[in-house]
N, C-alpha and C positions, 0 to 999 in steps of 0.2 A: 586483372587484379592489381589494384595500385598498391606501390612498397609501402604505403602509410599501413596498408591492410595486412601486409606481410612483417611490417616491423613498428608498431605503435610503437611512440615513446611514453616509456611509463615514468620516465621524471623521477627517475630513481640516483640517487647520488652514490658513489663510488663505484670501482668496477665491476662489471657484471659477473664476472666468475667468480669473485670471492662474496658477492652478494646473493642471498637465500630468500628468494619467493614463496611463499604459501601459498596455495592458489585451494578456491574452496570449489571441489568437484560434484557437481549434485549428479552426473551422468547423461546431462545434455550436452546435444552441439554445444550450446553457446560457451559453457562452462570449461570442457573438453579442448578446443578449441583457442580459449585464456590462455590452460596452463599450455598449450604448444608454441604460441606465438612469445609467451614466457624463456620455455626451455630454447627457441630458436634464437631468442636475443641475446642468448647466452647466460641466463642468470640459473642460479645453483636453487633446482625447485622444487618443491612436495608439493604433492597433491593431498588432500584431506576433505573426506564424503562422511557427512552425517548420518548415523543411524536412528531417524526420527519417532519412528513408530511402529507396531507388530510385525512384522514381516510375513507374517503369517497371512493376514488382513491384506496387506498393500502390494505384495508379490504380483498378484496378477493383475493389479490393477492399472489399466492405461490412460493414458493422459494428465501424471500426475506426475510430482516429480518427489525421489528420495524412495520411490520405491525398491522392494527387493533387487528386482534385476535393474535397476538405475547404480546400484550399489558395485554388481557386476560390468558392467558397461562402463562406469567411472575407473573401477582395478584394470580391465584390457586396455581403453585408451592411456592409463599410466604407462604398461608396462611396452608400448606400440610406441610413446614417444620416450621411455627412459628415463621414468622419471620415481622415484619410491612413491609408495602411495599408503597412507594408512584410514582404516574404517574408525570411527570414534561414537560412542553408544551415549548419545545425547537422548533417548527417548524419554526417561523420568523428566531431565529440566523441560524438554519439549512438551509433555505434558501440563508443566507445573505453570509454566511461563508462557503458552500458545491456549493451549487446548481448554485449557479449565477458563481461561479469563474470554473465551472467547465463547461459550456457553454461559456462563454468567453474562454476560454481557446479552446476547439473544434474550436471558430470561428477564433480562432489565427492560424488553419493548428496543434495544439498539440494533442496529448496523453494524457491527465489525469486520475488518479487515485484518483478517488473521497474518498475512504475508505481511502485513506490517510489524507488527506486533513479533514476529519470526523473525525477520530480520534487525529490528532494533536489539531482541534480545540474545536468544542462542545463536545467531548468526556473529551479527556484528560488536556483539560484547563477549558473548561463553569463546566462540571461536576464537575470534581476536585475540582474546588473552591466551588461547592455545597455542597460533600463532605466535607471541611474541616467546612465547618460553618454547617454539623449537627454535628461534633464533633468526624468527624469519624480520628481514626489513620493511615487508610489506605482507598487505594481504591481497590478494587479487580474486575479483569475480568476474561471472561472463555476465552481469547486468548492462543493460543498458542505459549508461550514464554518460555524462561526460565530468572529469574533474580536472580542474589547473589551477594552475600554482595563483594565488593571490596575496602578496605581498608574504608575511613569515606562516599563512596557513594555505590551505587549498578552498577551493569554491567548488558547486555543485551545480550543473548544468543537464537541461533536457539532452534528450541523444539526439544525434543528426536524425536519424529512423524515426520519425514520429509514432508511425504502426506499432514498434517493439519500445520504444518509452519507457522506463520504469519508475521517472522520476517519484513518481506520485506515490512509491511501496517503498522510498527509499528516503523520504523526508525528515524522519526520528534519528537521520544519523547523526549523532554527534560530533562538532567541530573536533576532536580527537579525535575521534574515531575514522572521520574524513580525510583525516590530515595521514593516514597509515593504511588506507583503503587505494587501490587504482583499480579502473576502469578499463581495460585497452578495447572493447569492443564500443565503445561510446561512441565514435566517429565512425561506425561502419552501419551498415545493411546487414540484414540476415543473409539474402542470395550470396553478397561476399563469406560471410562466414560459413555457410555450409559449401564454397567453393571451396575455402581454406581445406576444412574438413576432408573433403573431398580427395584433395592434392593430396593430402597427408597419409590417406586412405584407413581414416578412424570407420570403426562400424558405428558411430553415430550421427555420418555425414546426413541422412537422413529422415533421422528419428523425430515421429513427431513434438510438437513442443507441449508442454505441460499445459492443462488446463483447468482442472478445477481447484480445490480447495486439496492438499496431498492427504490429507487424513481424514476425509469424510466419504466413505462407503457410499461408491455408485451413484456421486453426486447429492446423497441426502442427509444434508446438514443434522434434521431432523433427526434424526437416529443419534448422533452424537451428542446431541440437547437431552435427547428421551432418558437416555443411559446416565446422563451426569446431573442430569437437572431433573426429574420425572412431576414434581410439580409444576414448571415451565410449562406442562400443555392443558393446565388446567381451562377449563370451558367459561365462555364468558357472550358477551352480544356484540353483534358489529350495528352502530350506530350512526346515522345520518350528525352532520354537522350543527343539523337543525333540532335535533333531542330526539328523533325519531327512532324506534329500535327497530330493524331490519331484518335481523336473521341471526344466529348463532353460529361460534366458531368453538372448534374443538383444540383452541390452543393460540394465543400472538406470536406464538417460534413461526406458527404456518404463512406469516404475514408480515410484508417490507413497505416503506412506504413508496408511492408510486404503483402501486401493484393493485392491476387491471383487473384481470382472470381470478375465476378460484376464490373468490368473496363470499359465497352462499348467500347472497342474500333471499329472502324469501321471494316466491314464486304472483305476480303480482302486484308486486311495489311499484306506485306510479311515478317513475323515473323515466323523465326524457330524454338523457343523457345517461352519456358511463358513467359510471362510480368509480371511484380510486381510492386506495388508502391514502389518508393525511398523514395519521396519526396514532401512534401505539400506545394505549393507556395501562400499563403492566401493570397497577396497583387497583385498578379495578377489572381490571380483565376487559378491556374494551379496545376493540375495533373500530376508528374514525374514519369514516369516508365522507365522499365529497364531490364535486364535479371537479373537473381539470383544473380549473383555475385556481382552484385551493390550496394546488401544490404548491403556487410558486412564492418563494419564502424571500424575502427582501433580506435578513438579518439571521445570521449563525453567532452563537456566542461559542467559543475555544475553551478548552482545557489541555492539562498536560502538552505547552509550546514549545518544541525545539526550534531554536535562532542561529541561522546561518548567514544573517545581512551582517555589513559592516558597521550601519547603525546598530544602537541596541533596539531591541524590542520597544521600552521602555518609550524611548525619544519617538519611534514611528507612528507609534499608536495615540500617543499623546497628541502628534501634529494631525490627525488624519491624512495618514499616507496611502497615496493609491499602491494599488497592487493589480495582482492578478489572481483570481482563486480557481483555487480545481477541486469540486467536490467528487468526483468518478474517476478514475483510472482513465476512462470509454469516453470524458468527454476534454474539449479544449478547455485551460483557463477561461476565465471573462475577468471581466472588468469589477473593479470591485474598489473598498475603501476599507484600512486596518483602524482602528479606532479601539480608545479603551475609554471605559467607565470605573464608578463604584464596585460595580458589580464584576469587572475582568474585561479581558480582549474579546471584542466582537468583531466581525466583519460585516461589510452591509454591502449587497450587490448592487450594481449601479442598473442595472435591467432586470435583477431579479434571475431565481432560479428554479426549475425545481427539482423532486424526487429528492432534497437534501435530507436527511435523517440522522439526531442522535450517535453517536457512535461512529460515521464514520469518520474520515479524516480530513482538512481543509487544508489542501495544500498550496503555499505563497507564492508567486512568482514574483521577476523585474520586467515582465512582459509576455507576451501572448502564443509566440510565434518559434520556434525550433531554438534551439541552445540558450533560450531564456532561462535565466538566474533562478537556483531554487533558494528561496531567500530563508524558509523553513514552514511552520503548518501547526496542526492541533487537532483535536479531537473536538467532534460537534458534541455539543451539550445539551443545547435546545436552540429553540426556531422561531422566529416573528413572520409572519404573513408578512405578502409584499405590501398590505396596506396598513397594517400596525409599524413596521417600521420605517414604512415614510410619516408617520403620524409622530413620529416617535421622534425620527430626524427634525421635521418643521419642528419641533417643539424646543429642540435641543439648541436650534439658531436663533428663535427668538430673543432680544434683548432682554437682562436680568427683569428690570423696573416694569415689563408689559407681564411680568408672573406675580406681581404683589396685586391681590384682592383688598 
């Protein structure tokens, strides 16, 4: 175990003993784990676990995190490293602020990423502010980031671990928000961190890590759309690209784009090829499919931009700045170009991409490759085929006087 793994620097100014850590315990290793490498570096630390949603509901449920007994597991690791520890009953904002916008959102034909949405708000704002009124200097989580000092603010970097990443759920943070946030497990490995674990002899040196969405029952999103939304599963056709109607769906919640399996189309349809969704038509109730090739989308237009570069936004977009984009959590950056128009901040892939969709998030790089720059990101709004938006690029280069008729 290297002393980097046993004593991060969290870049905190004044002495550690008269300095108050907040450390947000959700009842995982990685979390777990924070606040001990915290309380070991000597600094004066609380621990603080959300109470997200039912208990009742999410108690037994495994592989999620925030659940009932994550709640108990987060209070024994306190009281194992000496540390106070308090439960706080976030579940109405967590509803008001996650849950609701993230079923609107599905009912809209989008993609969301709820853990984004979590963490821009009840985490790293409702929290945050909790944090600073118990006096704490900082806040600390067990994500996987890296953050340093960048001239009077701090900057956001991929983690060394490429596997455990989170940059991509952590993009909406705001430069304040950044600047009062530390990272200490950013430059490690999970194996390290549950050896830390381990040493310390936490009962969550162990425990598996979270995996689905922590408030959707047994994996099915659906059920949470049914109950908030129940016109969302209204019946509609899935439709060939070509105008052709195909078959019938009992709902667009049931349907992501990219998505293979599970189309109904009718029994008989002369298709040489798979079909995949393109495209979700939520104002008509329609289902877009297509061959492969359909997917792959040259152009994402942005909404709602958090800006983490030293440029402005403004100035990058305007030059066509390369970048790097990441539309999936699952996949690496690629290559890409930030551009603005009339119409807002678009992105254009330099090879094209696909499975991008609505809704989810575009997140910026400085590069491609481990502790690249997260420069900041946005919410996809809609999508140009890889051939309308090179149609669209030629057109954009042409000299003015070759556009007079």
């Amino acid at each position: 175990m290297t002393p980097r793994a046993m004593n991060p620097d969290f870049e905190m100014d004044g002495d550690p003993k008269t300095t108050r850590i907040v450390v947000a315990m959700s009842g995982g290793v990685d979390s777990s784990v924070a606040a001990a490498l915290a309380k070991r570096a000597g600094y004066d630390v609380i621990g603080v676990t959300l109470q997200l949603y039912n208990h009742g509901e999410a108690v037994q449920k495994k592989g999620a995190c925030c659940a009932g007994s994550d709640i108990h597991d987060a209070r024994t690791v306190a009281a194992k490293i000496g540390i106070p520890h308090f439960v706080l009953d976030y579940e109405a904002r967590f509803r008001e602020q996650v849950i609701e916008p993230f079923a609107d959102s599905y009912a809209r034909g989008e993609t969301p990423v709820p853990c984004i949405s979590c963490n821009q708000t009840v985490k790293f704002k409702d929290l945050l502010s909790t944090a600073k009124d118990l006096g704490g200097a900082a806040l600390v989580t067990g994500h996987y980031i890296e953050s340093r000092s960048a001239g009077n603010h701090r900057a956001m970097y991929r983690a060394h671990d490429a596997e455990r990443d989170q940059s991509y759920f952590l993009y909406a943070t705001t430069q304040e928000q950044l600047d009062y946030l530390r990272f200490p497990l950013g430059g490690m490995a999970k194996p390290a961190v549950r050896a830390i674990a381990e040493e310390l002899g936490l009962i969550v040196a162990n425990k598996p890590d979270s995996q689905d969405i922590c408030f959707v029952p047994s994996g099915r999103y659906t059920t949470i759309i049914d109950r908030l939304k129940p016109n969302a599963a209204e019946a509609g056709e899935i439709v060939h690209l070509d105008g052709r109607v195909l078959g019938k769906h009992a709902g667009i919640i049931h349907y992501t784009v990219g998505q293979r399996r599970g189309l109904n189309i009718a029994l008989g349809t002369p298709e040489a090829e798979p079909l995949y969704v393109i495209k979700l038509d939520a104002k008509a109730r329609r289902v877009i499919v297509g061959p492969r090739e359909a997917l792959l989308v040259g152009r994402a237009m942005l909404r709602d931009i958090n800006w983490l570069g030293d440029a402005s936004l403004a100035e990058m977009a305007a030059a066509g700045t390369p970048v790097y984009a990441r539309v999936r959590s699952t996949r690496a950056p690629v290559a890409a170009t930030l551009h603005c128009d009339g119409n807002g901040i678009f992105i254009d892939f330099a090879e094209g991409e696909e499975g991008v969709a609505p809704g989810q998030a575009c997140v910026l790089y400085d590069g491609s490759g481990l502790r690249s720059r997260v420069l900041g990101g946005g919410v996809i709004t809609s999508t140009l085929p890889m051939r309308q938006s090179r149609e669209k690029m030629a057109a954009a280069l042409q000299p003015e006087a070759a556009l007079v008729v």
